[in-house]
N, CA, C and O atoms as a GROMACS GRO file, in nm:
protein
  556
    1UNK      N    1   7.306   9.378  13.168
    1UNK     CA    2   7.337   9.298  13.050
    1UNK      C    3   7.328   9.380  12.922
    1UNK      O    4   7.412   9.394  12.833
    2UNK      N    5   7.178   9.442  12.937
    2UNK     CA    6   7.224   9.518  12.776
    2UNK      C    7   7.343   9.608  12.775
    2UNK      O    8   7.416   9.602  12.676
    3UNK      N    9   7.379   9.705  12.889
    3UNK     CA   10   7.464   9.768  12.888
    3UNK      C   11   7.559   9.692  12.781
    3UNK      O   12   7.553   9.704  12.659
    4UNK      N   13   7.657   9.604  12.865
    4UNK     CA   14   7.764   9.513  12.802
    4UNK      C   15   7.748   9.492  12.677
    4UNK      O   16   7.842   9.499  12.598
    5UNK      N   17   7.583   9.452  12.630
    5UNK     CA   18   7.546   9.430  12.480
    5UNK      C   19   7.645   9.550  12.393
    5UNK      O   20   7.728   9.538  12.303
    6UNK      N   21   7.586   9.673  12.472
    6UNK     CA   22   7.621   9.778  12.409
    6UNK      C   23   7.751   9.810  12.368
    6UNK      O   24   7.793   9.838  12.256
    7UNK      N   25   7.805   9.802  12.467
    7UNK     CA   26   7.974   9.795  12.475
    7UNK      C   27   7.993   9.774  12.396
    7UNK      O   28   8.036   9.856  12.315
    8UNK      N   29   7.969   9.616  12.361
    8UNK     CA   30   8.062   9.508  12.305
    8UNK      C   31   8.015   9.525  12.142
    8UNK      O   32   8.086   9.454  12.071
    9UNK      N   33   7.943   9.579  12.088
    9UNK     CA   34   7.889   9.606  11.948
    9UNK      C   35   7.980   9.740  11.928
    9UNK      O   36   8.048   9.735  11.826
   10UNK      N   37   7.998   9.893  12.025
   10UNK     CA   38   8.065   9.979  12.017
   10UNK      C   39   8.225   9.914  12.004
   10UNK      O   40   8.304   9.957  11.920
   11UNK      N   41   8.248   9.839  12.069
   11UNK     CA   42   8.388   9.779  12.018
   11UNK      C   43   8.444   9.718  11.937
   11UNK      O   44   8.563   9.733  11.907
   12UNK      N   45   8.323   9.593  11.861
   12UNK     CA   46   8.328   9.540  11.767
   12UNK      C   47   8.339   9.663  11.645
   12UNK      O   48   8.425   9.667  11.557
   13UNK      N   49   8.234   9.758  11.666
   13UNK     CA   50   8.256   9.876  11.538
   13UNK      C   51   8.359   9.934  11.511
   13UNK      O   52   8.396   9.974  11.400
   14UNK      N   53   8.442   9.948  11.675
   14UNK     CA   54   8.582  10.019  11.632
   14UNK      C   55   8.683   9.869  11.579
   14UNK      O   56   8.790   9.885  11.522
   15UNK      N   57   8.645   9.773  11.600
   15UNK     CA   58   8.747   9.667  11.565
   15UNK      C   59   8.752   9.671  11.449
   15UNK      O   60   8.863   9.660  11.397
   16UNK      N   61   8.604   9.694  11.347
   16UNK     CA   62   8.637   9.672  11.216
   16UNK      C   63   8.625   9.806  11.140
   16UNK      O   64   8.589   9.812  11.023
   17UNK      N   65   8.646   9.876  11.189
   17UNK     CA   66   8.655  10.027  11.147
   17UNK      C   67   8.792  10.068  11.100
   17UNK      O   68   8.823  10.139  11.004
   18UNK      N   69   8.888   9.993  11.212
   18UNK     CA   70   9.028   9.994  11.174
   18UNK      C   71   9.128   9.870  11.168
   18UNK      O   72   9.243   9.848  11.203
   19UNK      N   73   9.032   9.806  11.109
   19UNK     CA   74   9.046   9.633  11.073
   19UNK      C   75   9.187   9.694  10.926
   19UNK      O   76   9.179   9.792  10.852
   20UNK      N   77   9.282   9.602  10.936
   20UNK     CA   78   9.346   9.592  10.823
   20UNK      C   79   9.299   9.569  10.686
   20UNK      O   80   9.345   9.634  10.592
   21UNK      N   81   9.221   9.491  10.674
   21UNK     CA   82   9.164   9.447  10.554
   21UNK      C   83   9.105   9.552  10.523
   21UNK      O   84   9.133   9.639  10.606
   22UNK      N   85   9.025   9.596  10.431
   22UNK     CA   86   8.914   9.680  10.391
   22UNK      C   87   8.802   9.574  10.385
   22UNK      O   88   8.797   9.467  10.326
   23UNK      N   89   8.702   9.648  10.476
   23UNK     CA   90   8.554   9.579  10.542
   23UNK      C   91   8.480   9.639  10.451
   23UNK      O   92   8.506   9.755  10.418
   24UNK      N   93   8.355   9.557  10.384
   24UNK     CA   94   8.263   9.580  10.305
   24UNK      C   95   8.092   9.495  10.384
   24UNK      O   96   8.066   9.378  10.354
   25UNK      N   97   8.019   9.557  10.456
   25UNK     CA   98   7.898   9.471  10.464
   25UNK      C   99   7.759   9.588  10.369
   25UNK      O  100   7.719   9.705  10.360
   26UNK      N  101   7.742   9.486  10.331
   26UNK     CA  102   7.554   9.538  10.231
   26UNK      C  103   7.439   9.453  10.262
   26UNK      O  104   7.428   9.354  10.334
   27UNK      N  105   7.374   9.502  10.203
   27UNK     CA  106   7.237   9.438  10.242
   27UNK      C  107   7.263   9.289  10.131
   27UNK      O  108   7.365   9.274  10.064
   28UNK      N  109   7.194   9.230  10.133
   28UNK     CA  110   7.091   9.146  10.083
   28UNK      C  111   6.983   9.130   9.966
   28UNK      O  112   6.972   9.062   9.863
   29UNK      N  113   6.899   9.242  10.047
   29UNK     CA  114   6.747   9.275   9.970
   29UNK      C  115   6.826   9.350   9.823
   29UNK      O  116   6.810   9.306   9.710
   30UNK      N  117   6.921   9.481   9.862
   30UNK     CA  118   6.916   9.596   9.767
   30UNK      C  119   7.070   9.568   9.744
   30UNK      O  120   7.092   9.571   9.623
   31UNK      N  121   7.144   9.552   9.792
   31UNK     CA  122   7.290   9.481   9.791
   31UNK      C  123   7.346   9.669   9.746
   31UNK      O  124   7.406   9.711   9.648
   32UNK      N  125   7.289   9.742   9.874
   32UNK     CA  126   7.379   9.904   9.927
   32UNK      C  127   7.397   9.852   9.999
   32UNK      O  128   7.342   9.760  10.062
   33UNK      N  129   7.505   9.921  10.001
   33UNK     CA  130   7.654   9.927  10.129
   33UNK      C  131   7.561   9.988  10.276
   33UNK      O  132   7.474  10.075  10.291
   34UNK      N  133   7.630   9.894  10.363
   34UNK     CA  134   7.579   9.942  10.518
   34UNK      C  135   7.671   9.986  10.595
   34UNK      O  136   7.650  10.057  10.693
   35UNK      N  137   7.785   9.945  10.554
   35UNK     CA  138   7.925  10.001  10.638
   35UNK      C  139   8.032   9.971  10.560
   35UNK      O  140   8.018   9.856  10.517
   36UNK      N  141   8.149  10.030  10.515
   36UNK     CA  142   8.207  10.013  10.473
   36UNK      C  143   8.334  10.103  10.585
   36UNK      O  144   8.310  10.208  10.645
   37UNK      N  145   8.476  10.022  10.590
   37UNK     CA  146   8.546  10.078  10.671
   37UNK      C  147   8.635  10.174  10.609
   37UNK      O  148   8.644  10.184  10.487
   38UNK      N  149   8.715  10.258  10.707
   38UNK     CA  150   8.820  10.344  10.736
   38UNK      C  151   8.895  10.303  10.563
   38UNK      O  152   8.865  10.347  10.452
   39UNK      N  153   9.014  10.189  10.612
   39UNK     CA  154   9.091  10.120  10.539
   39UNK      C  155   8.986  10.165  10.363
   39UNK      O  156   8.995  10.249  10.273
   40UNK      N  157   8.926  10.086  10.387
   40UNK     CA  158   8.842  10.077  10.261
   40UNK      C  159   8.811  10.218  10.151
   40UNK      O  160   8.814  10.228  10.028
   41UNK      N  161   8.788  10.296  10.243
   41UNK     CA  162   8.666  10.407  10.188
   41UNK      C  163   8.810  10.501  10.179
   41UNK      O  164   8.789  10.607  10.121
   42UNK      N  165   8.953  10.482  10.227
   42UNK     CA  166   9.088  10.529  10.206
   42UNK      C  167   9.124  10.498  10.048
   42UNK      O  168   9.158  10.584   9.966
   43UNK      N  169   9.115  10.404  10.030
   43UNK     CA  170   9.217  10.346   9.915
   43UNK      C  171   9.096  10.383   9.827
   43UNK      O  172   9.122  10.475   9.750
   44UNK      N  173   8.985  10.340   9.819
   44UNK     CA  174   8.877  10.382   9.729
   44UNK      C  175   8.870  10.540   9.727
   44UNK      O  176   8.837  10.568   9.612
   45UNK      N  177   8.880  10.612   9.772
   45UNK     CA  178   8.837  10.757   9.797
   45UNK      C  179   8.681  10.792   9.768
   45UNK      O  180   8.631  10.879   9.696
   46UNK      N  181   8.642  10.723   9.824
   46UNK     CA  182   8.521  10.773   9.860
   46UNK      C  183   8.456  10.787  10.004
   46UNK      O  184   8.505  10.720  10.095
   47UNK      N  185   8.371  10.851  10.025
   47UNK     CA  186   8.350  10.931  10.149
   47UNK      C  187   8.223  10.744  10.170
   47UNK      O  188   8.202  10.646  10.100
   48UNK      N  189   8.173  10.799  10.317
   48UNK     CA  190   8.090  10.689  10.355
   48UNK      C  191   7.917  10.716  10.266
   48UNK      O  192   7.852  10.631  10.206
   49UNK      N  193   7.887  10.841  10.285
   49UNK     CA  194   7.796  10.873  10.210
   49UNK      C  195   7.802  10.852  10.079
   49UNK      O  196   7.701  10.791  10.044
   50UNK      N  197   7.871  10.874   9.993
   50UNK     CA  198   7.868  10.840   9.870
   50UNK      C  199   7.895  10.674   9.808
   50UNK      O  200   7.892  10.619   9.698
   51UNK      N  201   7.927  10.626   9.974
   51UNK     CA  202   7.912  10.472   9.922
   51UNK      C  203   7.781  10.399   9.995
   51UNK      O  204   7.744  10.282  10.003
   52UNK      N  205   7.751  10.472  10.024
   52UNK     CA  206   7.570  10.400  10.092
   52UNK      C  207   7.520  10.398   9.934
   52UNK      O  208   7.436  10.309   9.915
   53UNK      N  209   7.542  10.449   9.857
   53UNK     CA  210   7.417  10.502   9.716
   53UNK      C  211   7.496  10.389   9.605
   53UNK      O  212   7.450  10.381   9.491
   54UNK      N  213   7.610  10.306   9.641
   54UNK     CA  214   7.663  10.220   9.548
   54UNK      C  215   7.678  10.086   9.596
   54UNK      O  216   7.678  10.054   9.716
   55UNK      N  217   7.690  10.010   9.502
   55UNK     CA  218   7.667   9.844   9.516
   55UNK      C  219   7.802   9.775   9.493
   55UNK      O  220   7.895   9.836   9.439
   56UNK      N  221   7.815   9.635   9.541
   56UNK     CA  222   7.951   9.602   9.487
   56UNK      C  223   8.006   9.567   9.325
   56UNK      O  224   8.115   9.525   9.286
   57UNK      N  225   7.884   9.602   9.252
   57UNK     CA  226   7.905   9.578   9.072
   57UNK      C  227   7.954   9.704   9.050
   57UNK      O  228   8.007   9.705   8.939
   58UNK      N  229   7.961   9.797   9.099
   58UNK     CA  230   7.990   9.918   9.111
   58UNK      C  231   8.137   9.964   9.136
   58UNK      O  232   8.180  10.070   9.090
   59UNK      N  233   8.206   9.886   9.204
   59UNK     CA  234   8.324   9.929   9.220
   59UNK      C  235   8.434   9.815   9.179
   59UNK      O  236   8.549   9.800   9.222
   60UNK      N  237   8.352   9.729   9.068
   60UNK     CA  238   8.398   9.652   9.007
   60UNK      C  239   8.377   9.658   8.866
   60UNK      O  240   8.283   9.591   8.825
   61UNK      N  241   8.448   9.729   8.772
   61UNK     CA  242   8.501   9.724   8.636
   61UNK      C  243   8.472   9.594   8.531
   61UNK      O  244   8.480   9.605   8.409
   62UNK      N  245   8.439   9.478   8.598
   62UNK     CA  246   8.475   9.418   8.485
   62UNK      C  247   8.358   9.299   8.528
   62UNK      O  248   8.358   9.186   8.480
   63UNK      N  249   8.282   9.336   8.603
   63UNK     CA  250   8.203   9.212   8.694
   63UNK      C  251   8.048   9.323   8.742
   63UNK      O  252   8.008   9.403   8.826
   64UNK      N  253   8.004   9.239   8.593
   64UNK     CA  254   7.801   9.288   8.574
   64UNK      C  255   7.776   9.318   8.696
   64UNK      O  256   7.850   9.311   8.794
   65UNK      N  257   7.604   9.373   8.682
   65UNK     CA  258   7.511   9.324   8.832
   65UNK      C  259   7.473   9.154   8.813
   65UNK      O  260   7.453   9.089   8.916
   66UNK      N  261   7.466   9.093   8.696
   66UNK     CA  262   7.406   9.027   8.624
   66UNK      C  263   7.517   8.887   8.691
   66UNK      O  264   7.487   8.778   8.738
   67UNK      N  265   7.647   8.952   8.666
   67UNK     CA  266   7.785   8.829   8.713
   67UNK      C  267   7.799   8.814   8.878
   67UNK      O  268   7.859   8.720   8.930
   68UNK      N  269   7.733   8.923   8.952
   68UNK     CA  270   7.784   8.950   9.071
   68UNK      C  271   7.667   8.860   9.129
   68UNK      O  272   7.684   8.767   9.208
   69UNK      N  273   7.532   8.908   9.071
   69UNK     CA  274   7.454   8.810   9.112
   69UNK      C  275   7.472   8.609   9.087
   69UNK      O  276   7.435   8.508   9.147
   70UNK      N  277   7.531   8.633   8.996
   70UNK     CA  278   7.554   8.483   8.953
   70UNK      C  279   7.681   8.404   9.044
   70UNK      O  280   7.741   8.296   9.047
   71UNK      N  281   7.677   8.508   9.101
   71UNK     CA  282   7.907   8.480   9.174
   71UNK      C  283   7.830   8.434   9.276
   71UNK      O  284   7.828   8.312   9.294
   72UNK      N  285   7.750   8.522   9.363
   72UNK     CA  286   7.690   8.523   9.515
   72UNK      C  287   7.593   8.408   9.542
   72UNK      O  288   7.567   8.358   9.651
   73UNK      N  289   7.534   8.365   9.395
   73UNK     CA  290   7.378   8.277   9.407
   73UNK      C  291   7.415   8.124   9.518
   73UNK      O  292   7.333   8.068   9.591
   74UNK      N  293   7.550   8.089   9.499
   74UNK     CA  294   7.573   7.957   9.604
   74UNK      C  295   7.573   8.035   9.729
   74UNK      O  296   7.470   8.005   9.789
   75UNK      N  297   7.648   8.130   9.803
   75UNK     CA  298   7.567   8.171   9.921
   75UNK      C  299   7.410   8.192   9.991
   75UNK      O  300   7.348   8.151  10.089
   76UNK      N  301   7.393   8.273   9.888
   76UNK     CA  302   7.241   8.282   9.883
   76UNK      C  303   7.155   8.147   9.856
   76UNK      O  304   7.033   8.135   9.869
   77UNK      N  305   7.242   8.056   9.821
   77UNK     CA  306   7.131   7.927   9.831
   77UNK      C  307   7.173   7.813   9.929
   77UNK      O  308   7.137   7.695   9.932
   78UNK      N  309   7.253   7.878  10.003
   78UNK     CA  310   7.330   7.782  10.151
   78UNK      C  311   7.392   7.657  10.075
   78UNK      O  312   7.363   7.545  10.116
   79UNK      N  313   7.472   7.672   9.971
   79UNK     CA  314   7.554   7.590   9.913
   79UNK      C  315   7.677   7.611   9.940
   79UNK      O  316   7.736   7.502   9.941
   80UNK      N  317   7.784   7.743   9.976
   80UNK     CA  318   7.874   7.765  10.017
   80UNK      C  319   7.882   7.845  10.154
   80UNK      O  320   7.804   7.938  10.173
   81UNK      N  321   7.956   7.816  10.230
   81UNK     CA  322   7.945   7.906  10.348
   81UNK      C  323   8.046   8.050  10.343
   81UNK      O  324   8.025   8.145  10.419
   82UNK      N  325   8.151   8.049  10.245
   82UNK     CA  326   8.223   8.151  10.194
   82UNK      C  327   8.258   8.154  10.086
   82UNK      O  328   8.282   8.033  10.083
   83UNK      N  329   8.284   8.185   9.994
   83UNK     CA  330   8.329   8.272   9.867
   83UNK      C  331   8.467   8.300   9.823
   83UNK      O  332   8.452   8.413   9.775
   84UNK      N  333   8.590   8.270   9.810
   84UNK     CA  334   8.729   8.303   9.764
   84UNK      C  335   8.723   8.378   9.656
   84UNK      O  336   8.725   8.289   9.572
   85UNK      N  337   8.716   8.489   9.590
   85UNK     CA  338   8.775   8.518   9.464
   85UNK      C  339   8.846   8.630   9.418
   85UNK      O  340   8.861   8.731   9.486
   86UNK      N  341   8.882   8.620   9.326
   86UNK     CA  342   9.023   8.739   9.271
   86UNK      C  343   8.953   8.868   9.172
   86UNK      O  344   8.882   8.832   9.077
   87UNK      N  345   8.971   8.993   9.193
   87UNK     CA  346   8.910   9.070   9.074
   87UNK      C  347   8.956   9.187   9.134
   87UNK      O  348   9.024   9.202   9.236
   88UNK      N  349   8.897   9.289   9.035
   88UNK     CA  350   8.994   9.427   9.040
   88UNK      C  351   8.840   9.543   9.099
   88UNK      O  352   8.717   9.537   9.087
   89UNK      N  353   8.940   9.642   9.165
   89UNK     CA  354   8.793   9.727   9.176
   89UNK      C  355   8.862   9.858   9.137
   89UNK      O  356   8.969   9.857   9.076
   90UNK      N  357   8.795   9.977   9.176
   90UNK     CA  358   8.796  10.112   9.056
   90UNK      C  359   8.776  10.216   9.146
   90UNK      O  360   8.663  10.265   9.148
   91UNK      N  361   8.841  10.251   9.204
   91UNK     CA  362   8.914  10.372   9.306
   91UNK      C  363   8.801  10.448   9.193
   91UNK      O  364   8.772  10.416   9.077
   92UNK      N  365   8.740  10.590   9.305
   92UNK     CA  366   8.690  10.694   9.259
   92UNK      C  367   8.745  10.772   9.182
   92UNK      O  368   8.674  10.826   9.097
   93UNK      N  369   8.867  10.799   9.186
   93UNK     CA  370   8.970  10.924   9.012
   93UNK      C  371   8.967  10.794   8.905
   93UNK      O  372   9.002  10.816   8.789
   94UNK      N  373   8.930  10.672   8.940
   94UNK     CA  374   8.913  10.600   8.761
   94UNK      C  375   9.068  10.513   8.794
   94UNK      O  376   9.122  10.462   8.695
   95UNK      N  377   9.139  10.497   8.933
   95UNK     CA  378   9.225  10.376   8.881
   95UNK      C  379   9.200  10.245   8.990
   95UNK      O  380   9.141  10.228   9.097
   96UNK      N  381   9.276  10.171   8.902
   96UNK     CA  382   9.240  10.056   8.922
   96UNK      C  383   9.335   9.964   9.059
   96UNK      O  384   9.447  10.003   9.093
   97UNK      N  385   9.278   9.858   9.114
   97UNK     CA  386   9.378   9.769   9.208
   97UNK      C  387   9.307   9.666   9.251
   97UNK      O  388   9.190   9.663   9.289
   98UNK      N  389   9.418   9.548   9.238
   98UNK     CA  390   9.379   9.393   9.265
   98UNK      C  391   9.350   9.372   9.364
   98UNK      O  392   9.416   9.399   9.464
   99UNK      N  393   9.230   9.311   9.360
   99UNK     CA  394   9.195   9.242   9.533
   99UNK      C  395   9.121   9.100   9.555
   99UNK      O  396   9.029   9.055   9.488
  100UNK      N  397   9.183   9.041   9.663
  100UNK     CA  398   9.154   8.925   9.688
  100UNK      C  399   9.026   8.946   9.792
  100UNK      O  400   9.022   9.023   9.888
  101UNK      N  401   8.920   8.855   9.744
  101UNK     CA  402   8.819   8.856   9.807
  101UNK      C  403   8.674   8.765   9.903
  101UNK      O  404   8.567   8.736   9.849
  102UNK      N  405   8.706   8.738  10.028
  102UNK     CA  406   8.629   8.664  10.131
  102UNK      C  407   8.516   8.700  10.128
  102UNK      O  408   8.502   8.804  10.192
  103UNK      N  409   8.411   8.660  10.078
  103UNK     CA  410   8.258   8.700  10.099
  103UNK      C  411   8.202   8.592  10.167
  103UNK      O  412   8.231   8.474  10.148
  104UNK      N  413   8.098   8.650  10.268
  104UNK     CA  414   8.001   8.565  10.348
  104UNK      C  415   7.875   8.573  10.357
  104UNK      O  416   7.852   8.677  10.295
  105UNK      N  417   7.753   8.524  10.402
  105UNK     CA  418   7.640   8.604  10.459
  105UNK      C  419   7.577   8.591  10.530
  105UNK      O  420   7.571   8.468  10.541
  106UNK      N  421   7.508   8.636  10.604
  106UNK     CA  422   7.503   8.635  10.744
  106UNK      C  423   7.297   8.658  10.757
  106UNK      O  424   7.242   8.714  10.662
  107UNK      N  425   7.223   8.616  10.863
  107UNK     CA  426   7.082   8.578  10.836
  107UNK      C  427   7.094   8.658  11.021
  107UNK      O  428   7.147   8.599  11.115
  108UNK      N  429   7.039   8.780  11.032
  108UNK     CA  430   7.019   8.848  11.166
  108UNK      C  431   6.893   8.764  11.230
  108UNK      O  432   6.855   8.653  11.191
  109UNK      N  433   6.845   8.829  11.320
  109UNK     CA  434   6.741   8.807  11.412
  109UNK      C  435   6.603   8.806  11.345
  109UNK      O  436   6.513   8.723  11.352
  110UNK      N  437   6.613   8.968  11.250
  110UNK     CA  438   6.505   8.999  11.199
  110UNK      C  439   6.481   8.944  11.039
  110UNK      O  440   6.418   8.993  10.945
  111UNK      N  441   6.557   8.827  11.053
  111UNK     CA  442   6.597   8.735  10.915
  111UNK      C  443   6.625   8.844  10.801
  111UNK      O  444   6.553   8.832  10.702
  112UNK      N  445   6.713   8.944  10.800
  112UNK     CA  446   6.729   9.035  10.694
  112UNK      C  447   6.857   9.003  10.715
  112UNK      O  448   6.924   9.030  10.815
  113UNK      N  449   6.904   8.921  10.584
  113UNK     CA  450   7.054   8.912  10.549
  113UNK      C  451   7.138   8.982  10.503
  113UNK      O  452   7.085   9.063  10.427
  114UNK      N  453   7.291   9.000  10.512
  114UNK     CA  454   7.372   9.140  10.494
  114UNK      C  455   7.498   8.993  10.446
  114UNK      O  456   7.525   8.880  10.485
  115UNK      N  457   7.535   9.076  10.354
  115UNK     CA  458   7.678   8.988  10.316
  115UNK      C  459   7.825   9.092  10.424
  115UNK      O  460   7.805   9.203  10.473
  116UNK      N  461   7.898   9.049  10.428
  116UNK     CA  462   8.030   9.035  10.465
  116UNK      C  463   8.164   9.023  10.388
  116UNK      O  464   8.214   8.911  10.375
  117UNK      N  465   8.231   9.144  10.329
  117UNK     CA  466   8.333   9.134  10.240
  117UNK      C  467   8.427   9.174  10.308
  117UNK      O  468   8.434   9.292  10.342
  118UNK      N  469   8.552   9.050  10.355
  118UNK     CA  470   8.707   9.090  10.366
  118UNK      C  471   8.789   9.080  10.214
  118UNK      O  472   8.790   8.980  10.142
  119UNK      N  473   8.845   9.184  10.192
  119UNK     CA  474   8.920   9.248  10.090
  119UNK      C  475   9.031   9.288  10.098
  119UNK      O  476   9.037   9.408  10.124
  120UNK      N  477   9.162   9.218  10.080
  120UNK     CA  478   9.279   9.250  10.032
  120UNK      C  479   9.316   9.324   9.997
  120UNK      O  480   9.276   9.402  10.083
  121UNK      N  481   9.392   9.409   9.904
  121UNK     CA  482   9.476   9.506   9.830
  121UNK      C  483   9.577   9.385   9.772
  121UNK      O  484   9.676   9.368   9.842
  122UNK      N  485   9.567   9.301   9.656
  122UNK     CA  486   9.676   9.255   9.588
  122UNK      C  487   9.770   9.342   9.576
  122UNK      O  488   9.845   9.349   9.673
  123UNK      N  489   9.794   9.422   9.472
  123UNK     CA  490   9.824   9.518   9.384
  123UNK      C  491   9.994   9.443   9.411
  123UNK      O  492  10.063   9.374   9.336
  124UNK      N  493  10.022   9.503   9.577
  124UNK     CA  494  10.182   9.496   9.548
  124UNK      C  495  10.216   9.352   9.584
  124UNK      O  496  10.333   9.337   9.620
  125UNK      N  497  10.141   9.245   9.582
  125UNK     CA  498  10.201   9.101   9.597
  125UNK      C  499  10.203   9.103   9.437
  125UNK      O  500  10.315   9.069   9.398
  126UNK      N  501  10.114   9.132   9.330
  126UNK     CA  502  10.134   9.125   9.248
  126UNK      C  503  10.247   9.176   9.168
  126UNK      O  504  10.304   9.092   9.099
  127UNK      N  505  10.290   9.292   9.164
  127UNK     CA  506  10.400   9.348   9.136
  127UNK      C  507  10.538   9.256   9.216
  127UNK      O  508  10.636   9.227   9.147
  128UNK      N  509  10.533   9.230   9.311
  128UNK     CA  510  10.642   9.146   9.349
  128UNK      C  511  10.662   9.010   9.260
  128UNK      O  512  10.756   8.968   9.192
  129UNK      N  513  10.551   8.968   9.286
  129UNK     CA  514  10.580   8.784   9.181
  129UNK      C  515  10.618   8.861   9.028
  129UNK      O  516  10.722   8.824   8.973
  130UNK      N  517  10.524   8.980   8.952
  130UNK     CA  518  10.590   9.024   8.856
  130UNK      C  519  10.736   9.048   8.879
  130UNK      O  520  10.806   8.986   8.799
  131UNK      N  521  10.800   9.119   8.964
  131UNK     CA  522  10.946   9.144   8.972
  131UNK      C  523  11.019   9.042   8.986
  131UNK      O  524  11.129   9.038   8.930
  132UNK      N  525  10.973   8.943   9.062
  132UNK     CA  526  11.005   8.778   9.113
  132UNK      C  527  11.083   8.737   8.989
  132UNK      O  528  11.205   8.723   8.979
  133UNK      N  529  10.970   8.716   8.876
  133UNK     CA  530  10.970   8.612   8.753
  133UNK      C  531  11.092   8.689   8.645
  133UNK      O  532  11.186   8.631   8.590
  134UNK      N  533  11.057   8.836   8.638
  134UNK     CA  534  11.170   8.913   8.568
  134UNK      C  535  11.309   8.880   8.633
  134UNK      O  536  11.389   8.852   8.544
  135UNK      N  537  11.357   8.875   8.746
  135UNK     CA  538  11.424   8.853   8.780
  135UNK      C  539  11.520   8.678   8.771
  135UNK      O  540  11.642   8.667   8.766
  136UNK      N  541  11.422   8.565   8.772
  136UNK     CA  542  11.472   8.479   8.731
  136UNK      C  543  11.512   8.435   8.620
  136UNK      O  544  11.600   8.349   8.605
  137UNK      N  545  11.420   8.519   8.493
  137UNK     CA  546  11.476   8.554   8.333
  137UNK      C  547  11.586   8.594   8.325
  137UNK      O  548  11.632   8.590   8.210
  138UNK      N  549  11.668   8.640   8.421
  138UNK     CA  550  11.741   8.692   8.353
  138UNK      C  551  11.868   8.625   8.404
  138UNK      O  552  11.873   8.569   8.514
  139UNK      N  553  11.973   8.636   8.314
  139UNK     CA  554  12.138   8.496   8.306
  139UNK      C  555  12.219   8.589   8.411
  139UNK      O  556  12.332   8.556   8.448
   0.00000   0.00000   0.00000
């Protein structure tokens, strides 16, 4: 049985390793990154090490520690079971891209909770509805 345990966690890791979305899980206590995927740590350019040492206020431009805590506090108080929201994050050379964002959190064995971020890439739905609307402006 543990064997299989084993397996099946080694598979789950490759599932979200090369999950489409960009995967974000952190702690809880210190809210550092515990894994962050492939997809993710691509478009961000940052290596995995250099994102263990950063938080998610961190790769968000425009959203405090102060707001991030205030965004998350209905999870953290078992008022919501997920999170919907829209905001931009900040690629390592300093640019920017829209992302839609699923947050969860999750309470282990050893009751040490880790949130759960599925993350989008807006950027080019956005540019499309922009091209969309230009396009109906015009006679």
């Amino acid at each position: 049985m543990a064997n299989s345990i084993g397996v099946t966690r080694e598979r789950l890791g490759r599932i979200v390793e090369e999950a489409a979305s960009e995967v974000y899980i952190f702690s809880a206590k210190d809210f550092r990154f515990l894994l962050v995927n492939k997809g993710a740590r691509e478009n961000l350019g940052y290596s995995l090490e250099e994102l263990y040492n950063l938080t998610p206020w961190d790769l968000k431009p425009r959203i405090t520690r102060d707001d991030f805590l205030g965004l998350i506090r209905p999870l953290q108080m078992g008022e919501n079971e997920r999170l919907d929201f829209n905001t931009i994050h900040r690629r390592k050379d300093g640019t920017e891209y829209d992302v839609a964002v699923k947050l969860q959190i999750f309470n282990d064995d050893d009751d040490d909770a880790v949130f759960y971020a599925a993350i989008q890439d807006t950027t080019i739905n956005r540019k499309i509805e922009a091209e969309l609307r230009d396009t109906a402006r015009q006679p």
